[in-house]
C-alpha positions in Angstrom: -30.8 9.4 -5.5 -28.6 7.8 -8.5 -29.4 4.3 -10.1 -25.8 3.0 -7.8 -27.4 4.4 -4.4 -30.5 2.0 -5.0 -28.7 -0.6 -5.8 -26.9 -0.1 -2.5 -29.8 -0.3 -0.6 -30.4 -4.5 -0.8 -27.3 -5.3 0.8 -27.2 -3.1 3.6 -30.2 -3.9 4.4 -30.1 -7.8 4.4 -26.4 -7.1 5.5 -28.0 -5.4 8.9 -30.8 -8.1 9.0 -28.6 -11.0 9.3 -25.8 -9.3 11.7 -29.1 -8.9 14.0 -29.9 -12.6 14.0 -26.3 -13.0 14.7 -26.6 -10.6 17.8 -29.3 -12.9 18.8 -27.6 -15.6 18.9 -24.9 -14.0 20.9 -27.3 -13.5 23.1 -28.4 -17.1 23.5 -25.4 -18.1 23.5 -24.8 -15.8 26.9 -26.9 -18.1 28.6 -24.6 -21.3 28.6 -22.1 -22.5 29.8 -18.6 -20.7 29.2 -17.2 -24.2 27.6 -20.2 -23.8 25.0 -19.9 -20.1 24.7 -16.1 -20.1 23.1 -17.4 -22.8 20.7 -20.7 -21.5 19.6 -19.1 -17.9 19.3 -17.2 -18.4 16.8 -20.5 -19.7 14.6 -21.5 -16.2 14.5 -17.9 -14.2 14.5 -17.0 -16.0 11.5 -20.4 -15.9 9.6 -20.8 -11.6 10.7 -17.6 -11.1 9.4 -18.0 -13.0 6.1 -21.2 -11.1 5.6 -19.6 -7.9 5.8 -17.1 -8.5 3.7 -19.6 -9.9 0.8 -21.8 -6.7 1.9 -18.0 -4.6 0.9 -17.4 -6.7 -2.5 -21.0 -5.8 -3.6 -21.2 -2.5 -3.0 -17.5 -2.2 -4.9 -19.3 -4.5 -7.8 -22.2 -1.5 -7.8 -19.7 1.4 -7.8 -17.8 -0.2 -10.4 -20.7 -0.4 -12.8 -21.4 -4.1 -12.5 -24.5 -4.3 -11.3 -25.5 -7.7 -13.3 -23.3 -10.5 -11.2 -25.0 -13.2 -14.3 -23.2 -11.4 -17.1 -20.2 -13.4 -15.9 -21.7 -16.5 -16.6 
C-alpha cells in the first residue's frame, strides 16, 4: 500500500461514518408525519451529497500530490 492509498483511507472512512448518521436520521424521520418527512429529508439529501462530493475533491487533492491542504495558506 502506497503513501496516496493511506491517505485515502480518512475520508472514506469518516465519509461512510457520517452517510450512516444520515441513514439514521432517515430513519427517524420515517416515523413522522409525511408533511415533516419532505422537509426534514432534505436536511440529510443535501448534507450526504455535499459529503460525497468533499469525500471526491479530497481524494483528487491526494492523487494529485497535495496532500498538505495548509500549504495554501
Amino acid at each position: 500500500m502506497d503513501a496516496h492509498q493511506k491517505k485515502k483511507i480518512a475520508p472514506i472512512v469518516i465519509t461512510v461514518i457520517v452517510l450512516y448518521y444520515l441513514l439514521y436520521f432517515c430513519l427517524v424521520i420515517s416515523l413522522v408525519p409525511v408533511v415533516l418527512k419532505v422537509v426534514l429529508a432534505v436536511i440529510p439529501a443535501a448534507l450526504g451529497g455535499a459529503m460525497i462530493y468533499v469525500c471526491m475533491e479530497r481524494i483528487k487533492e491526494i492523487d494529485g500530490g497535495e496532500e498538505d491542504d495548509l500549504s495554501k495558506y
